[in-house]
C-alpha positions as CSV (number, residue, x, y, z in Angstrom):
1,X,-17.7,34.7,16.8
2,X,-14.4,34.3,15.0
3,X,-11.9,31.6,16.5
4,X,-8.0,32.4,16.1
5,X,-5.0,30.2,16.9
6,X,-2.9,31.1,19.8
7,X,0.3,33.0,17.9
8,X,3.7,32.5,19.5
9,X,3.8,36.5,20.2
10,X,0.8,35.8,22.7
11,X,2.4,33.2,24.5
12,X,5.5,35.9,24.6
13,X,3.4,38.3,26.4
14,X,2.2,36.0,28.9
15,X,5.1,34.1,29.7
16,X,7.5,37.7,29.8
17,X,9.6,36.9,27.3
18,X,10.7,37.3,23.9
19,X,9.3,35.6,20.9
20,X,12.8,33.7,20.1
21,X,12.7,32.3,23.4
22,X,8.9,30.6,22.5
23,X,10.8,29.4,19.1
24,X,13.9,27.9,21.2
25,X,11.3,26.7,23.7
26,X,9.8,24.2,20.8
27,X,12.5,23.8,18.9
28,X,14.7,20.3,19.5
29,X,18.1,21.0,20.3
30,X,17.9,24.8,20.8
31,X,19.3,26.1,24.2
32,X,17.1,28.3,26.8
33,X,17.4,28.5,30.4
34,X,15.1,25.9,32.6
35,X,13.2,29.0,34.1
36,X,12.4,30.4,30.6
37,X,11.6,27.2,29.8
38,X,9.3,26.5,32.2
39,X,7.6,29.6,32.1
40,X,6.8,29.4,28.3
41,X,5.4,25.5,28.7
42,X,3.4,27.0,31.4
43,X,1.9,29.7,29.4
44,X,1.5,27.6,26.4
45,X,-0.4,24.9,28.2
46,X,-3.0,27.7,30.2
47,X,-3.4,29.3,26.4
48,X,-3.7,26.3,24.2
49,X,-0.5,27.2,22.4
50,X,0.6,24.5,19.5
51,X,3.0,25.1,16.7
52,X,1.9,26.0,13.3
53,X,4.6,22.5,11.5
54,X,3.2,23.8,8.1
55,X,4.4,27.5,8.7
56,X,7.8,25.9,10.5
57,X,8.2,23.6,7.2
58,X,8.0,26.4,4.6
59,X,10.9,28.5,6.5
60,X,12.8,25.4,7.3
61,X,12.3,23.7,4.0
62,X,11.9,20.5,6.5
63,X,8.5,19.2,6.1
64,X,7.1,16.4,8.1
65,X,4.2,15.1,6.4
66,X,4.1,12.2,4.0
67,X,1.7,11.7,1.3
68,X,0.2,8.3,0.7
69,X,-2.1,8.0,-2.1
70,X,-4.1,4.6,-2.8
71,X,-7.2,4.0,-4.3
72,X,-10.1,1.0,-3.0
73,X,-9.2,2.0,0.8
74,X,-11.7,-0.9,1.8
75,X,-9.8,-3.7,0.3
76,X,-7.6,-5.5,2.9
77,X,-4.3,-5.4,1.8
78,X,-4.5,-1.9,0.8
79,X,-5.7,-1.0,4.6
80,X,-3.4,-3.0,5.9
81,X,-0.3,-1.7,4.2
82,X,-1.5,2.1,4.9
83,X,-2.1,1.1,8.8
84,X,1.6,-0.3,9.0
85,X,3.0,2.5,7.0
86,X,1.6,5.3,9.1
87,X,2.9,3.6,12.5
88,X,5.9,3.7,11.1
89,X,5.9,7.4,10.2
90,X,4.4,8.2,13.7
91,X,7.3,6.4,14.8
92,X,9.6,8.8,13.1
93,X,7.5,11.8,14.5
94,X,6.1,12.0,10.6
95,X,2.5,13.0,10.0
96,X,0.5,11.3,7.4
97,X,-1.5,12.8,4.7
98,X,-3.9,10.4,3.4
99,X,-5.3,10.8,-0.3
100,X,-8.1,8.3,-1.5
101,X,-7.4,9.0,-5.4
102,X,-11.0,7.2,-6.0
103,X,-12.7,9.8,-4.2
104,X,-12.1,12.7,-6.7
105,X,-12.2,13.0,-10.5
106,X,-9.7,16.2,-10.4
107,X,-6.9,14.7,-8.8
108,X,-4.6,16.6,-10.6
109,X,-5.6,19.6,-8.7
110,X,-5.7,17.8,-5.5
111,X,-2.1,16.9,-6.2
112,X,-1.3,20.8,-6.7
113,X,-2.4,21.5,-3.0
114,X,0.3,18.5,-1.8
115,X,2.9,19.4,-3.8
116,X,2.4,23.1,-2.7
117,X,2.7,21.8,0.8
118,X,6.1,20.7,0.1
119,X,5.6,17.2,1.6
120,X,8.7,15.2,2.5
121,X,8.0,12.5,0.2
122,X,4.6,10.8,-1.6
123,X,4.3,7.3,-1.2
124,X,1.6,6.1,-3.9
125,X,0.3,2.5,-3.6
126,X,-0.6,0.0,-6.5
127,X,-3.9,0.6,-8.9
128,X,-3.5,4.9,-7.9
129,X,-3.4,7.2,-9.7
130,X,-2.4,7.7,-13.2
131,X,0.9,7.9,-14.9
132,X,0.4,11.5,-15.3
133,X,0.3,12.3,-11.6
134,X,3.3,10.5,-10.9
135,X,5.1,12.5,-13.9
136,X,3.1,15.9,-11.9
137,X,5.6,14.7,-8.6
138,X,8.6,14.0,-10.6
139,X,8.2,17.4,-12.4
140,X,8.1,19.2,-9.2
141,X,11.2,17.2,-7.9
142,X,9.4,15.8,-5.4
143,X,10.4,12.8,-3.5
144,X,8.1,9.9,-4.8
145,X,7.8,6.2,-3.5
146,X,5.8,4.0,-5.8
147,X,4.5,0.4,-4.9
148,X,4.0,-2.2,-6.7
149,X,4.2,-0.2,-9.6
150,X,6.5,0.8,-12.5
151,X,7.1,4.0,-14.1
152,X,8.8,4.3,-17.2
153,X,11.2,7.6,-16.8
154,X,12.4,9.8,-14.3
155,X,14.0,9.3,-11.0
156,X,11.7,7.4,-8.7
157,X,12.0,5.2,-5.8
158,X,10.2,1.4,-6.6
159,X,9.7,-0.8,-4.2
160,X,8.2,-4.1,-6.3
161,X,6.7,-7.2,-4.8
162,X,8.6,-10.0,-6.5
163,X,5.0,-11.3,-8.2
164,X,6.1,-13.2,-11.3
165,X,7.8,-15.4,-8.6
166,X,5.0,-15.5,-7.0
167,X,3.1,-16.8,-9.7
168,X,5.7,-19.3,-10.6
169,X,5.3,-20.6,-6.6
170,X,1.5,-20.8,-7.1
171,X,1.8,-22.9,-10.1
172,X,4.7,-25.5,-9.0
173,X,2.4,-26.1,-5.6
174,X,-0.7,-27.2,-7.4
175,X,1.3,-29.2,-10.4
176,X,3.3,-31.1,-7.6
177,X,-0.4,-31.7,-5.7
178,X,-1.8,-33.0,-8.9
179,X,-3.8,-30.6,-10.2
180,X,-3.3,-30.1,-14.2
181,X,-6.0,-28.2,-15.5
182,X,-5.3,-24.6,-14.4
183,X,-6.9,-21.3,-14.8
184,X,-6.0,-18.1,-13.9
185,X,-8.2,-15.1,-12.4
186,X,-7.7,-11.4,-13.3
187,X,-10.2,-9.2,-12.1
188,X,-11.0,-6.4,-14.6
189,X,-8.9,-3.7,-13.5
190,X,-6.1,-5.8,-14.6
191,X,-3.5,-3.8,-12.7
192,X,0.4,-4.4,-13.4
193,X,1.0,-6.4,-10.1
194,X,-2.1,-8.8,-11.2
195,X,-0.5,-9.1,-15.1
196,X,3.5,-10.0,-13.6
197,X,1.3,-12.7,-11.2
198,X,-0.6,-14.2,-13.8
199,X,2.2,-14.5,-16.1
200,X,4.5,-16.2,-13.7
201,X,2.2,-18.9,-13.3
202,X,1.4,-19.6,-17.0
203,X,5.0,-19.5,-17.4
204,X,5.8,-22.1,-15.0
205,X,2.9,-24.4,-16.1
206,X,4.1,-24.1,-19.9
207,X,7.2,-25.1,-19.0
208,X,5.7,-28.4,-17.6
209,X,3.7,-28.9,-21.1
210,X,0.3,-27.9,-19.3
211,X,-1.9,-24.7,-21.1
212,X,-3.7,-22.2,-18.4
213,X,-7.0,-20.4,-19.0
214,X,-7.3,-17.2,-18.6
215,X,-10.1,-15.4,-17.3
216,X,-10.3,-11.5,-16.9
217,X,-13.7,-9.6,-16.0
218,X,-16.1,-8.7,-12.8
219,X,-16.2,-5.7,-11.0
220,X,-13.1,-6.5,-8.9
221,X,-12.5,-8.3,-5.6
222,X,-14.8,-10.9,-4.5
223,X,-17.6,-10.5,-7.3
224,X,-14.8,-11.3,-9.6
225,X,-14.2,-14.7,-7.9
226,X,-17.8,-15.3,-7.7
227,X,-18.3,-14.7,-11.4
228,X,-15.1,-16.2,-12.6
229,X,-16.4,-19.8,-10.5
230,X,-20.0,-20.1,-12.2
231,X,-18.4,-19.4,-15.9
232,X,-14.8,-21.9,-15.8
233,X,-16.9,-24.5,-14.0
234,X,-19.7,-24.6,-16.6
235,X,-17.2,-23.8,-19.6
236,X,-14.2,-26.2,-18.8
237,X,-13.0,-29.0,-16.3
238,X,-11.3,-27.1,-14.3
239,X,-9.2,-28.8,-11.5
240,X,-6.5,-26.0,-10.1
241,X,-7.0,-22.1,-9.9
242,X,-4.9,-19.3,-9.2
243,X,-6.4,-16.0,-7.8
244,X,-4.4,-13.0,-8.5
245,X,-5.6,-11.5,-4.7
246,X,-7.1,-12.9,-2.1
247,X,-10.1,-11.3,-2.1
248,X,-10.5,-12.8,-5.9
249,X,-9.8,-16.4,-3.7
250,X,-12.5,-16.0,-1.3
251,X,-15.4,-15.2,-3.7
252,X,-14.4,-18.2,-5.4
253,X,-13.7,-20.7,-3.1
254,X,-17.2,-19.5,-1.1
255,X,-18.9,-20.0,-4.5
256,X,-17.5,-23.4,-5.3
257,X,-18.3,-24.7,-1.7
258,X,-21.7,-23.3,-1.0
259,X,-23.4,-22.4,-4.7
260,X,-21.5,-25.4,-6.8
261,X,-21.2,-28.0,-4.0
262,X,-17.8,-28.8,-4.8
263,X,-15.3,-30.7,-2.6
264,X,-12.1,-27.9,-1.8
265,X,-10.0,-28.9,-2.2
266,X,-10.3,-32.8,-3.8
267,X,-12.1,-31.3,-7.1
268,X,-10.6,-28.2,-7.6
269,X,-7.7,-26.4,-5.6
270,X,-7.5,-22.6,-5.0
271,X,-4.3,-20.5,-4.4
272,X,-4.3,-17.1,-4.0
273,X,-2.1,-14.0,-3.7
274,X,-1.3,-11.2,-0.6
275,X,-2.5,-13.3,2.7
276,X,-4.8,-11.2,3.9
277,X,-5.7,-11.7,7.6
278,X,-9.6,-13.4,6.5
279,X,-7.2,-16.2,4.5
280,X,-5.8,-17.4,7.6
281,X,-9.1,-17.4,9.2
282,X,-10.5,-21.3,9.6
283,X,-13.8,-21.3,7.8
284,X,-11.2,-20.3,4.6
285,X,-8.2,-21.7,5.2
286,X,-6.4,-20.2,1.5
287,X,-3.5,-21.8,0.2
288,X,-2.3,-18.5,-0.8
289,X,1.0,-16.4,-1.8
290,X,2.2,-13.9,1.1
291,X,3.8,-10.2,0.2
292,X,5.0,-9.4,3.7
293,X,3.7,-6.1,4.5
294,X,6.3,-5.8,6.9
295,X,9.4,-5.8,4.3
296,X,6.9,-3.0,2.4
297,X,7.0,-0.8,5.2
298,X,10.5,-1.4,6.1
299,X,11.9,-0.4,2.3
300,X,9.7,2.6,2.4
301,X,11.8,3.9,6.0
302,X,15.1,3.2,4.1
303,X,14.3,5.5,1.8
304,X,12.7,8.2,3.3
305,X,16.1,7.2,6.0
306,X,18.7,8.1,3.1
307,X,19.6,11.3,1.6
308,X,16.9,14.1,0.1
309,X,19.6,15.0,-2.6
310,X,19.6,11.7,-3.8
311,X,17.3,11.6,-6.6
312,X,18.3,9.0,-8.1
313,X,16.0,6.5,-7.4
314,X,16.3,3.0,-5.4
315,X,15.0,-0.3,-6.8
316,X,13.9,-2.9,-3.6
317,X,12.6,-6.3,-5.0
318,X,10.6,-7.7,-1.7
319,X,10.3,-11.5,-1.8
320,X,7.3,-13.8,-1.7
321,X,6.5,-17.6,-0.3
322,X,4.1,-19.7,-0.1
323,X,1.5,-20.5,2.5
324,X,-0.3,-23.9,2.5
325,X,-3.2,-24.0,4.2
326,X,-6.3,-26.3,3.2
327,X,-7.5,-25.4,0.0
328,X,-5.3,-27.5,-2.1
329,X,-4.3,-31.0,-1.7
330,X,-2.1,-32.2,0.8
């Protein structure tokens, strides 16, 4: 048996009255008399009646959906930051239209359906997609909000996590605890936020006459730490190690503790990078480098809070600091 949506003409009928009256009814600031009023809500609510948005956004031109692509959905800091960015879109009576760009292979055609639903803005998160998606939404003169990213050309809002400071911060801390023979942890991906980290903190350590290691490789996340602990400690002396994300940290400070038997953080100190809510949690305890998600979310509702017709881009640098917890020396 075919199901159909209620249409606004049937709620007409049953209420008695005209079809603009249902539209006024349901639109914010239109006027109609209380006892149309109520007999349209009453109708609406004994037929099931809700309004098509998507048909309202293609006459009004006002859509009020938001795009958010990201890849790796599972990792922390990427849940965390699309939990806290759809409140805040709820907030502003904003629907959210989630895209997981590691799901599909043609994203590009996944990208044609948005953009054909005219969506207020897209929001795309670090590591998704490619360059040549983000080109697709500028081409269409779409509204786009990158994070933690950097595109070359076109107009495009960037909001940047200041991580080369954040690297710098990492490196000072364990050079003013004592630790001098440093190495830095890239997971494979290597993404642009992870590069800008890494080279803060050999920048800072070179500038106190002391060379970093570099090490790059794993399948991302934890393994990576895990990996990147069994080859520097059989390889090199390694005292002090910075972990481009947290989740890089925590497979290397579990591996240290429990595979290499090493004292954390009197042999070898860890710092890592995000503050995910397991670093704060006491059987980790990561020295680590915090991006506020909060001052994410809030630069993302500026935008989307200032004019449409300004497409010229806005640049928002969020800062960084440093939380000591127990995995480097007091």
């Amino acid at each position: 048996m075919k199901r159909n949506f209620v249409t606004s003409a049937q709620v007409a009928d049953r209420a008695g009255v005209s079809r603009s009256a249902v539209s006024r009814t349901f639109t914010p600031g239109a006027y109609v008399s209380p006892e149309v009023r109520e007999k349209v809500l009453l109708a609406a609510e004994e037929m099931g009646y809700r309004i098509n948005r998507l048909a309202k956004s293609l006459l009004t031109s006002e859509s009020s959906l938001v795009a958010i692509l990201a890849s790796k959905l599972s990792e922390p800091f990427i849940a965390a930051q699309i939990d806290a960015l759809s409140a805040m879109l709820a907030d502003r009576e904003l629907q959210t239209l989630l895209l997981n760009s590691g799901a599909r292979r043609d994203m590009a055609a996944m990208m044609n359906l948005v953009l054909e639903y005219r969506v207020k803005a897209v929001i795309i998160l670090s590591g998704a997609p490619s360059e040549k998606l983000v080109e697709q939404c500028l081409k269409s003169r779409q509204r786009t909000i990158l994070i933690n990213r950097v595109q070359e050309s076109g107009n495009v809002d960037i909001i940047q996590t200041d991580d080369r400071a954040g690297g710098r911060l990492a490196a000072c801390h364990m050079i003013e605890r004592g630790y001098r023979n440093l190495a830095v942890v890239r997971e494979a991906s290597d993404t642009p936020s992870q590069r800008r980290r890494a080279q803060g903190f050999a920048e800072a350590a070179e500038e106190k006459g002391l060379t970093v290691r570099h090490w790059l490789g794993g399948e991302g996340g934890y393994e990576s730490g895990r990996n990147a602990a069994r080859e520097l400690r059989m390889r090199s002396a390694v005292d002090g190690v910075f972990c481009t994300t947290d989740r890089i940290a925590l497979g290397f400070l579990n591996t240290c503790r429990f595979d290499l038997g090493l004292d954390v953080p009197s042999e070898i100190g860890i710092v890592g990078f995000d503050d995910i809510e397991e670093a704060g949690w006491p059987s980790h305890a990561l020295t680590t480098i915090r991006q506020p998600v909060s001052a994410i979310v809030s630069a993302v509702a500026s935008i989307l809070e200032s004019d449409p017709s300004e497409i010229s881009g806005h640049a928002h640098v969020v800062p960084v600091e440093l939380v000591t917890r127990q995995t480097t020396r007091p």
